[in-house]
C-alpha positions in Angstrom: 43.3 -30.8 -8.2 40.5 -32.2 -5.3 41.5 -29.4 -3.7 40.2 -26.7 -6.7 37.3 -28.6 -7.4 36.4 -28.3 -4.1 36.9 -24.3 -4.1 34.9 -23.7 -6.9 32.1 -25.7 -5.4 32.2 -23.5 -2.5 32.2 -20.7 -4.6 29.4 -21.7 -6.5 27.3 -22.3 -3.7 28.0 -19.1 -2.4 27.2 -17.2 -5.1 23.7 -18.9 -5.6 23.5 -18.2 -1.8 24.3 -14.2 -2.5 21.7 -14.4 -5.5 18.7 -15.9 -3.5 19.4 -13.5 -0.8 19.3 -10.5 -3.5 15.8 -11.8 -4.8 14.4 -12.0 -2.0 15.4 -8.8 -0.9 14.2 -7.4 -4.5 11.0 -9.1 -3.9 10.5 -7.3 -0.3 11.4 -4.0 -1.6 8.6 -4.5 -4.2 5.7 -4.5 -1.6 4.5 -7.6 -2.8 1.5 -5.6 -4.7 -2.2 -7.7 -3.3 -4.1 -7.2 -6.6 -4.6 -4.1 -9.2 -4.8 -0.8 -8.0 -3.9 -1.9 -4.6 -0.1 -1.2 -2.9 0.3 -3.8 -0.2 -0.7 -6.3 1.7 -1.0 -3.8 4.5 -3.4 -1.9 2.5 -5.3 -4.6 1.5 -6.3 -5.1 5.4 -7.0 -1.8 6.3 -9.5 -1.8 3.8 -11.4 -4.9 4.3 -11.4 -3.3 8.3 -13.2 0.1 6.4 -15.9 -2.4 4.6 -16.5 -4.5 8.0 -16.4 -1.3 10.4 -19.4 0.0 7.3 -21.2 -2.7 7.0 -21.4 -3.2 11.0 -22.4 0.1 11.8 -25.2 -0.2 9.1 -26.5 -3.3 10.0 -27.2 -1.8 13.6 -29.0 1.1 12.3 -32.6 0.2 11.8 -32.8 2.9 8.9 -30.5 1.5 6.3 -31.1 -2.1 5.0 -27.3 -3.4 5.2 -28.7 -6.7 2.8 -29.4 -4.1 0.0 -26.3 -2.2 -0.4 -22.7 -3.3 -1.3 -19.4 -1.7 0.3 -16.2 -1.6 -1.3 -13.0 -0.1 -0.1 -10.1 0.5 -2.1 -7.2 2.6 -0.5 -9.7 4.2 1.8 -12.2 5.0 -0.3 -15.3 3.6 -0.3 -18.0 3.1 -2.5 -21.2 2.1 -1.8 -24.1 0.4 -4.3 -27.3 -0.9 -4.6 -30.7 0.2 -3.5 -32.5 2.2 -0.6 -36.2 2.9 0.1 -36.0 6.7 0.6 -33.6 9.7 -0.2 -32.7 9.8 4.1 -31.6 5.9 3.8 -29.8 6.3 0.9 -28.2 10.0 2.8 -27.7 7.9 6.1 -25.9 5.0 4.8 -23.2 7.8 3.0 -23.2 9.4 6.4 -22.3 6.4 8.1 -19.5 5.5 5.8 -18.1 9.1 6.4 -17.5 8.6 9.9 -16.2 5.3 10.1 -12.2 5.5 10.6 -9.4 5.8 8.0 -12.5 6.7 5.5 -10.6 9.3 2.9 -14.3 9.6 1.3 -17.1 8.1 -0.3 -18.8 7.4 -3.5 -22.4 7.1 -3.1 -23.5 5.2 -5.9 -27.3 3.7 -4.0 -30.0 4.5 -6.0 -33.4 5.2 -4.1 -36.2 2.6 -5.4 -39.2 2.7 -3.1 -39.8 -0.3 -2.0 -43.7 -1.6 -3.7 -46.6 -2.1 -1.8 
């Protein structure tokens, strides 16, 4: 009788074993989604790369005022908000997005607001 009680312990332990094992598996398979709207985790870094590769390039450029306008990626496409002096910042800042890499395209939401004397 030890002996069968002893079996089914086995047993039982190897079957929660086998079921751990298939949730985690389940749980991989998933992609482990990051947030809304977003696939992976994988995704998730490429994008924030996109928004730090934009807003680097725009802080060097002495024409766009990288304190004024906000960058946003989501799966490779970015947006961009806020406010530029003139029509060329707000035309450079788009333009500079375009060309970073892994940029799918841009929404160029910056609204032109001269700035007052």
């Amino acid at each position: 009788m030890a002996r069968m009680t002893s079996k089914r312990s086995s047993a039982a332990v190897h079957l929660v074993l086998a079921l751990a094992a298939a949730g985690s598996a389940a749980l991989l398979a998933s992609g482990c989604a990051v947030s809304s709207g977003q696939s992976s985790v994988g995704q998730y870094v490429d994008d924030t790369t996109i928004t730090t590769r934009v807003k680097t390039r725009m802080a060097a450029d002495p024409t766009v005022s990288a304190m004024r306008i906000q960058v946003e990626t989501l799966n490779g496409v970015v947006q961009l908000a806020g406010f530029a002096a003139s029509e060329r910042e707000r035309q450079l800042a788009g333009d500079i997005a375009r060309n970073v890499p892994d940029v799918k395209s841009v929404r160029n939401d910056i609204v032109v607001r001269p700035a007052t004397q």
